[in-house]
Structures are given as C-alpha cells and as structure tokens.
C-alpha positions in Angstrom: 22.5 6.0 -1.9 22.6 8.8 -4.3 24.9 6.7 -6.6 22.0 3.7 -7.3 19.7 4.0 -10.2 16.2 4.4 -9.8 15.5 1.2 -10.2 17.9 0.0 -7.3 15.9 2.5 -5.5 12.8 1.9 -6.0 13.6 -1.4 -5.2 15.6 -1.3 -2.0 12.9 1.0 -0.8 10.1 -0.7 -1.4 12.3 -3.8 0.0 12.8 -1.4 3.5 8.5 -0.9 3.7 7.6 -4.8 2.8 10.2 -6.0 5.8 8.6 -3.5 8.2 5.1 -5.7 7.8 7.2 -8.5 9.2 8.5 -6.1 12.0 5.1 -5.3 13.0 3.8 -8.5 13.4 7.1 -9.1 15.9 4.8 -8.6 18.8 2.7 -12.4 18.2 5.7 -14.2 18.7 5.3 -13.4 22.3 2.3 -13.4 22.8 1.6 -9.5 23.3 -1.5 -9.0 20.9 -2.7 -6.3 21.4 -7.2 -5.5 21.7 -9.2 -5.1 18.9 -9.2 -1.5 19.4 -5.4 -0.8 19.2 -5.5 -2.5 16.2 -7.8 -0.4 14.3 -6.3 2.6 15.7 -3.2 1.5 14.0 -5.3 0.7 11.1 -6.6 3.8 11.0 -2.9 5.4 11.0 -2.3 3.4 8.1 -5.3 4.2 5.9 -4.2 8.2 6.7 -0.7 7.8 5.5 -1.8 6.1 2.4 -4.6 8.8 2.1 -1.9 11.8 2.6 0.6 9.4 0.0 -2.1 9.5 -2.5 -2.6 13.0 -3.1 0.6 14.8 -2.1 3.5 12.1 -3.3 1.2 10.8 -6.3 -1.4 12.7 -7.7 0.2 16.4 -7.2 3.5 15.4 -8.9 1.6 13.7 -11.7 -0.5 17.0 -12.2 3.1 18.9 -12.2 4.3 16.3 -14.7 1.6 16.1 -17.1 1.5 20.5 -16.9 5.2 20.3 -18.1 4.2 18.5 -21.2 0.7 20.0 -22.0 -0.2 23.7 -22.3 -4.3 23.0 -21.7 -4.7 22.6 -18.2 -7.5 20.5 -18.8 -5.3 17.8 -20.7 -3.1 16.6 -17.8 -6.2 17.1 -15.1 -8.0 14.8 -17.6 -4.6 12.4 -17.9 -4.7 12.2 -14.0 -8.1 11.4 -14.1 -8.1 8.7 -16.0 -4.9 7.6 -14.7 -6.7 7.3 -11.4 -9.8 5.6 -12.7 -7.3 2.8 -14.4 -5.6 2.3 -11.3 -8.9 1.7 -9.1 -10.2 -0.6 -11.9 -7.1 -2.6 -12.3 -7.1 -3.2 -8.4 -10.9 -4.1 -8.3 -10.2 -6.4 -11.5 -7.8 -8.3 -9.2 -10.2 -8.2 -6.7 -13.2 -9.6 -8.9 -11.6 -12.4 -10.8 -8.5 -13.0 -8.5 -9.8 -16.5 -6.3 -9.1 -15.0 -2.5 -10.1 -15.0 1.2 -10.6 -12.2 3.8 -10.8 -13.9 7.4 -14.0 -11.0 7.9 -15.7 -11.3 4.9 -15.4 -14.9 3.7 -14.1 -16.1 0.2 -14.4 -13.9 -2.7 -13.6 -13.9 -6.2 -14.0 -17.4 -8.5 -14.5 -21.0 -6.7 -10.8 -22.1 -6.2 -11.7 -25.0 -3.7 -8.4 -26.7 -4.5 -6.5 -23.8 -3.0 -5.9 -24.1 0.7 -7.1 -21.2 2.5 -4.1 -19.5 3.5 -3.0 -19.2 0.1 -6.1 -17.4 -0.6 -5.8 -15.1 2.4 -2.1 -14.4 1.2 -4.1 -13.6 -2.6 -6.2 -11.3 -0.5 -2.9 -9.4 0.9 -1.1 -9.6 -2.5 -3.8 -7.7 -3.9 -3.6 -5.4 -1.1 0.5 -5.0 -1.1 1.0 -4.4 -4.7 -0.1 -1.1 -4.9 2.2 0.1 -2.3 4.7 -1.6 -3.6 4.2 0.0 -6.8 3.9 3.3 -5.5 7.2 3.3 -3.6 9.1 2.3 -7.3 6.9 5.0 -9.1 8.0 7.9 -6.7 11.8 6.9 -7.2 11.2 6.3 -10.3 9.9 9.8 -11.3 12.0 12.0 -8.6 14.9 10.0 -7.4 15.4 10.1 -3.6 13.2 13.3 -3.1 10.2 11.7 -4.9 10.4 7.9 -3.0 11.8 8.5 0.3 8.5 10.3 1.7 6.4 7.1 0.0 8.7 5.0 1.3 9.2 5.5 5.2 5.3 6.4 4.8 4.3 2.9 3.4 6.8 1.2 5.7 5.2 3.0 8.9 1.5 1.6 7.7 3.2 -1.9 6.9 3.9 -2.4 10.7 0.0 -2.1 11.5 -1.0 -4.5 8.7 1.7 -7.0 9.4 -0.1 -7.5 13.2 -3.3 -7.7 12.0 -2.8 -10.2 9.7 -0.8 -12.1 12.0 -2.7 -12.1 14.8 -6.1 -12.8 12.3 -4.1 -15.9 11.2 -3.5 -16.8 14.9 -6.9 -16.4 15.4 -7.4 -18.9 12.8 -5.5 -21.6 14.7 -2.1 -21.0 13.6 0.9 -21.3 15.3 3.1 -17.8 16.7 5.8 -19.0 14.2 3.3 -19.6 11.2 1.5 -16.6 11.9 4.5 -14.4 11.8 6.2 -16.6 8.7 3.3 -15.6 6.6 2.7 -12.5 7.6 6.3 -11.4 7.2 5.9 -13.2 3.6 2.9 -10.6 2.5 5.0 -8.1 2.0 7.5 -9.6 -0.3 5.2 -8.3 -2.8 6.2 -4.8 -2.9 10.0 -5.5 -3.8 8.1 -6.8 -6.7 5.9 -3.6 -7.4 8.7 -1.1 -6.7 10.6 -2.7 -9.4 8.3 -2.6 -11.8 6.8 1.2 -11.4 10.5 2.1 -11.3 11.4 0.2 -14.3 8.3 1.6 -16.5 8.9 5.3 -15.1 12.3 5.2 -15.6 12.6 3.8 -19.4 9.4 5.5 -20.6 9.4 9.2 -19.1 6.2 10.1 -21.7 4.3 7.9 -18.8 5.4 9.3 -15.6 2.1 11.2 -14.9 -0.1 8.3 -15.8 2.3 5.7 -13.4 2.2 8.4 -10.8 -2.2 8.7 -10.5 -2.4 4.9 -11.8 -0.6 4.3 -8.4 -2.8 6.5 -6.4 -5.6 5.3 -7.6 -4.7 1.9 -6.6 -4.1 2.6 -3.1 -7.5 4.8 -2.9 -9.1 1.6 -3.8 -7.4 -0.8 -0.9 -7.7 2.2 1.4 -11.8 2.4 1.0 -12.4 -1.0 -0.1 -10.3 -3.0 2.8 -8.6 -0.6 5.7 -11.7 1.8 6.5 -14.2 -0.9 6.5 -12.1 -3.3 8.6 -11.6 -0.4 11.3 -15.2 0.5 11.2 -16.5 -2.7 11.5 -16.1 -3.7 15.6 -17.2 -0.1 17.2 -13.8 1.3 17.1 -14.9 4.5 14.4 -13.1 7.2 16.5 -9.6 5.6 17.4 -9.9 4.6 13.7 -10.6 8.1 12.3 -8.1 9.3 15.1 -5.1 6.9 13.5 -6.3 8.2 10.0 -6.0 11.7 11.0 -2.4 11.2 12.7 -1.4 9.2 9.8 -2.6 12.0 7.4 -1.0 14.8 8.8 2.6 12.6 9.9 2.6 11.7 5.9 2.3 14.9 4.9 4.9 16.4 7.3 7.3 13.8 5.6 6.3 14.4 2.1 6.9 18.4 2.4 10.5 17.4 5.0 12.2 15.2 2.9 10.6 15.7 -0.8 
C-alpha cells in the first residue's frame, strides 16, 4: 500500500467506504429490516463519525497546514474559515438548484417532472456521498496513509448505516429486495469519484491543501445538519440518535489519534 500514489489512495479508499453502503444495506435482501429506531441509532453513529472526521481529520490538519505557510495566526484561521463557508455553500448550491427527492421531505430543487423518481432520490444521495467521497481523497491526498486511513474506515463505518436506510426507504416505496439493494449499493459509487478528485487537486497543487482540507469539512457539516440529524430526530428516536452520534464521535476520534 505504501508503494501507491495518493491518488491510487485516495481512490481505492474512498472505493473501500462507498462498497461498505452496499454491505449495509445486505440485511434487505433477507428480509431482516430492522425498526425505525435502530435505524436512527445507526444514523446517529454516522452523523458522530462524520462530526469527529470534520474537526480532527479536516479542519485541525488544515489549520496545521495553513500555520506552516503563514506567520499571522489569524491568516490561516481566516483561510479555514472561509474554506469551510465555501464547502457548506457549494453543498447547499447542489442542494438548491440540483432537481432531487428525499422519500421524507418530498421533491426539492427545480421542477424535473421528466425524471423518474428514483433518479431523483439517487440526486438526493449523490449530493449527500460526494462530500465523503471527497474527504477520504483530500486526507490521502494531503498526508498519505496517516492522513486518509482514519477518514476512510470512519466514512466506510457510517456508509453501512446509510446504505440500510436508503434501501429499506426504497423498499418502502414498493421496490423489490434486489432493486432496493441495486440502488442502494449504486449511491455510493460516488465517492470513488470524489476521492479522486480531492486527491488529484491536493496532490498537484500543495498551495491548496488547507483550503481542500476545511472545503471538505464544511461539506460534510452541511449533509450532517441538513439531512442525518433531522432524519434521526424526526420519528421520536432523539436519544438512541444522540446516543449513535456520541459513540460515533468518540469511535472516530479514537481512530483518527490510533492510526493518524
């Protein structure tokens, strides 16, 4: 492994996390869904991992990174900043003109009647995915194996959750076991696609590694309040969900300090 360039890694690893949201929605296939409440539990573990990802994979490194360039310390806090405001406005750009569908909250975005609604519901996880995706490639990107492998065993741990919930919304839909578990698996093909990219950028242009690290937490702080936390909160489930974020938190940054 140590032989592969960033960019393999960033890719291969952000490969490993996007196949574990197929292996989490395994459990449809035969029928074992589990309640409501598991769910967001799970949920909850995943919004805690991305929460702990955030700050100690992303934003501390970028803070470390900008430092290294800049004597002010209030140049790369303001660099990490902004980087984090550009990554939660890129995400909600997505969000606002992207045509998608969340099986909760209905169609958002522009009209796209033409579009059949699981391809807006895949938009809807796309949007979702890319970020982590993206994440994963910046961390190997910027720090080899010691920067990525924390983000990506985190990300692939909170894939598992979100692969069952999307599967088991679908088959709530009407879909079939197989289709269910076809699309979900397909979700997270998206972050091969990410990791590439923030490895590629962090890996040719160095000068932007601080703002690639914060751009990528912002983007997850934006799925992680805008779609995981409401989504647990919203059947009654508030303390397994903030019990999941809590385990999450503290399990991802175990990881982070262990293996980066």
């Amino acid at each position: 492994m140590e032989t592969l360039s960033p960019i393999m890694l960033g890719f291969l690893g952000s490969l490993t996390a996007g196949l574990l949201t197929a292996v989490g929605a395994v459990p449809v296939l035969f029928g074992r869904v589990p309640s409501r409440a598991t769910r967001d539990l799970s949920l909850g573990f995943a919004a805690g991992v991305m929460l702990a990802a955030s700050f100690f994979s992303l934003i501390i490194p970028a803070l470390d990174a900008a430092e290294l360039r800049y004597d002010n310390a209030a140049v790369p806090a303001a660099i990490v900043c902004l980087a984090i405001l550009f990554g939660i406005g890129a995400v909600a750009l997505m969000n606002e003109k992207l045509p998608h569908e969340h099986f909760s909250s209905g169609r958002e975005g522009p009209e796209a009647a033409s579009l059949r609604r699981v391809w807006l519901f895949i938009i809807a996880i796309t949007i979702h995915n890319f970020p982590e995706g993206l994440a994963v490639g910046v961390g190997f990107g910027a720090d080899g194996l010691a920067g990525g492998m924390p983000l990506a065993i985190g990300i692939g741990l909170q894939n598992a959750p979100e692969g069952l919930a999307v599967a088991v919304s679908l088959l709530g839909e009407g879909y079939s076991k197989g289709r269910a578990w076809g699309i979900a698996a397909l979700t997270g093909m998206v972050e091969p696609i990410g990791g590439l990219i923030g490895a590629g950028v962090i890996t040719f242009a160095q000068p932007l590694l601080p703002w690639g690290l914060a751009f990528a937490a912002g983007a997850m702080l934006y799925v992680i309040s805008h779609e995981i936390i409401p989504e647990t909160h919203r059947n009654g489930h508030q303390n397994k969900a903030t019990l999941g974020l809590s385990v999450g938190l503290v399990l991802m940054l175990f990881l982070d300090v262990w293996l980066g």
